[in-house]
C-alpha positions in Angstrom: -7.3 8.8 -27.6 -10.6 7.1 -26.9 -11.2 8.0 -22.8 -7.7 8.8 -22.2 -8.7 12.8 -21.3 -11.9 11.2 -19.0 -10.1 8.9 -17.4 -7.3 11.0 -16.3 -9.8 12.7 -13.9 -11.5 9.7 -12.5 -14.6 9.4 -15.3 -14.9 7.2 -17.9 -16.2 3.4 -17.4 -14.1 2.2 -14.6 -14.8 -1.5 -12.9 -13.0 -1.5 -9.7 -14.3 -3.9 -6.5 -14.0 -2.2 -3.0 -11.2 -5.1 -2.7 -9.0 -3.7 -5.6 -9.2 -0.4 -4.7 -8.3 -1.0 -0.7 -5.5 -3.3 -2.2 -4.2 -0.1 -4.5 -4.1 1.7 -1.0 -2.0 -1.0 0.9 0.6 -1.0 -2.3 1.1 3.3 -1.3 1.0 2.6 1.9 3.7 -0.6 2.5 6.5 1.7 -0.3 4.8 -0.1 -3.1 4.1 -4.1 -2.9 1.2 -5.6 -4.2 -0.1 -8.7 -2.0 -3.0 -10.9 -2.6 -5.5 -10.4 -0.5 -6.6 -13.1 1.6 -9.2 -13.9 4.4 -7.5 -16.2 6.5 -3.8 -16.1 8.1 -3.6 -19.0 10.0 -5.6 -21.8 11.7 -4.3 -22.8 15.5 -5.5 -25.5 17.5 -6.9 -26.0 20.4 -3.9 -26.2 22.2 -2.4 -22.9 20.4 -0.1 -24.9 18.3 -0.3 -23.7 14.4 -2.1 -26.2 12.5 -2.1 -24.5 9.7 -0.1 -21.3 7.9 -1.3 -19.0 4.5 1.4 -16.9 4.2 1.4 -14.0 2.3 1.3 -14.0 -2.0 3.6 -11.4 -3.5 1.6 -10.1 -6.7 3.5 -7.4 -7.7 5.7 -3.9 -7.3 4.3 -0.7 -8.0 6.6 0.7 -11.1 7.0 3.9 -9.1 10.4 5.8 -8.0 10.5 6.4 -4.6 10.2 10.2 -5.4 6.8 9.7 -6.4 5.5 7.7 -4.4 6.8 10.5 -1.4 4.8 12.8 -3.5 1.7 10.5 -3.9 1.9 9.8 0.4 2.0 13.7 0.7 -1.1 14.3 -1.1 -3.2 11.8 0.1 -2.3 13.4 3.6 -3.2 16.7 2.4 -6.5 15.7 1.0 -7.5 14.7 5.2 -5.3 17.2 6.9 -4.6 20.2 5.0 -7.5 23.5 4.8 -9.5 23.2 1.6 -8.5 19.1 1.7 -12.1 17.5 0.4 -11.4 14.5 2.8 -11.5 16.4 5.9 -14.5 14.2 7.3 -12.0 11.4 7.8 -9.8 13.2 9.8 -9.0 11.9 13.4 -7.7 14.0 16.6 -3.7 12.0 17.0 -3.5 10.3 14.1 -2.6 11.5 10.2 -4.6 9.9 8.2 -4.1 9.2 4.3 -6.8 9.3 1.9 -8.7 10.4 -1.4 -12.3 11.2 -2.0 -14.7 10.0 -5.3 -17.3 10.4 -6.9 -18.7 8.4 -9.6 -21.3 9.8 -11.9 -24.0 7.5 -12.8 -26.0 10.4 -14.7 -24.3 13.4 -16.2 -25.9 16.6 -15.9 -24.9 19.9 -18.0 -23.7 22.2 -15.6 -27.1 24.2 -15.0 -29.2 21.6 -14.4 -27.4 19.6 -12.0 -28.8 22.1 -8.5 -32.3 22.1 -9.9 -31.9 18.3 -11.0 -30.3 16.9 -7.7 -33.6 17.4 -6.1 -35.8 15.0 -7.9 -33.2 12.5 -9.1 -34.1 8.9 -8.4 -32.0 7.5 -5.7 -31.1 4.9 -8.8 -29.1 8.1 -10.3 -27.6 10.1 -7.7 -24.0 9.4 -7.7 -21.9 7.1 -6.1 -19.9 8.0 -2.8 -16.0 6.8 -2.7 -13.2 7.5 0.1 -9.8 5.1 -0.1 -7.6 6.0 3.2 -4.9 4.1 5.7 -3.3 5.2 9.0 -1.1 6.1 10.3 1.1 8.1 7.6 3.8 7.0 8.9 4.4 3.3 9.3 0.5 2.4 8.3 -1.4 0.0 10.0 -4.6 -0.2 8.1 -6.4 0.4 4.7 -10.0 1.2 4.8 -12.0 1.8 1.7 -15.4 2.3 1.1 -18.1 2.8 -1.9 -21.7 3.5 -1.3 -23.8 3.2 -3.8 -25.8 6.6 -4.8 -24.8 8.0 -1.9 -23.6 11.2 -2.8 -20.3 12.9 -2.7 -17.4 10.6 -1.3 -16.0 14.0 1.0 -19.6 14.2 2.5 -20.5 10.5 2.7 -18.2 8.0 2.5 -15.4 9.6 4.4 -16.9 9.8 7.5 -17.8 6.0 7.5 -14.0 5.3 6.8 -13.4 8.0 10.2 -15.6 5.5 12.1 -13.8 2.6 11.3 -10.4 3.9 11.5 -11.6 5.3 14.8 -12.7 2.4 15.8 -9.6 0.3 15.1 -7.2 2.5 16.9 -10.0 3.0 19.5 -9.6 -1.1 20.1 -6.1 -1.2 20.0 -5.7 0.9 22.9 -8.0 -0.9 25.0 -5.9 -4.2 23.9 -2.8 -2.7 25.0 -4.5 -1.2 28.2 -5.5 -4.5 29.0 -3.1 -6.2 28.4 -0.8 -4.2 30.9 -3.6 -5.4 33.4 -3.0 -9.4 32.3 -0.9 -11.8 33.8 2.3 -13.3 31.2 0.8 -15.4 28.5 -2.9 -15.0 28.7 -2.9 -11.9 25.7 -1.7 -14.5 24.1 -4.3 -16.9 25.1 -7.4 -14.7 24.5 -5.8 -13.6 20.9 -5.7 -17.1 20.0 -9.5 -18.5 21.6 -10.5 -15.0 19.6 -9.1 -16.0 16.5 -7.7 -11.9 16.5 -3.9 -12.3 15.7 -3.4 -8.7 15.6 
């Protein structure tokens, strides 16, 4: 049995990089694929021809039936959109976002002391704040995770960091496709390329 009972609610000693845990994310959100993440998709030259190509690493499948995955998707929704959801703080006006709150204990407290306690815990020991989310439900575009280091509670903390960036990516890609109603044919292109954003 050894942490089999802890670690089936999220305690127990756990190493997972912000990395792995946004890549867990992107598996639910693209029906179950694991890539390898990677920083760069491609080089162009100057003149916009491709010099060179990374194309995407297949790792993996999620061993999932489809079934559950649907029923994973439909709880990470609730946990941003639904009353009583703890991820509420990521929540954004038109879009549904997926996600799940954390919180990882770095000093355990017996139930009593943990109110009286909170208040004169070292920063070094207050706990560590986790969201995981992506957006839209349907047909996601983007994974954002974030861990903050004895932050606090992931719902409180961490979730509204992941609103800001999520905001701000959606935020962007409107004023990219304003604008680009606004350019003449080819220079979108142009700018994406001199940007190096191949969005």
């Amino acid at each position: 049995m050894g942490e089999t009972i802890s670690i089936s609610i999220g305690q127990g000693f756990n190493l997972v990089t912000t990395l792995q845990l946004a890549n867990a994310y992107a598996a639910f959100a693209n029906g179950g694929t694991l890539w390898r993440p990677y920083l760069v998709k491609k080089i162009d030259a100057p003149d916009g021809k491709t010099y060179k190509d990374f194309p995407p690493v297949k790792k993996g499948e999620l061993k999932l039936s489809n079934t559950t995955m649907e029923i994973i998707n439909d709880a990470l929704k609730a946990v941003v959109n639904e009353p009583g959801g703890t991820g509420q703080n990521a929540k954004l006006a038109q879009i549904e976002v997926c996600g799940k709150t954390g919180t990882s204990q770095v000093l355990g407290l017996p139930e009593n002391e943990k109110a009286r306690r909170r208040k004169v815990l070292s920063a070094f020991h207050k706990d560590h704040a986790l969201f995981a989310s992506y957006a839209p439900s349907k047909s996601p575009e983007i994974v954002v995770a974030v861990i903050l280091e004895n932050a606090g509670g992931g719902g409180a903390v961490a979730a509204p960091v992941a609103r800001r960036v999520l905001s701000a990516y959606f935020e962007g890609k409107k004023k990219e496709k304003s604008a680009g109603k606004s350019e003449k044919p080819g220079e979108s292109d142009n700018r994406r390329n001199l940007d190096g954003d191949d969005r």
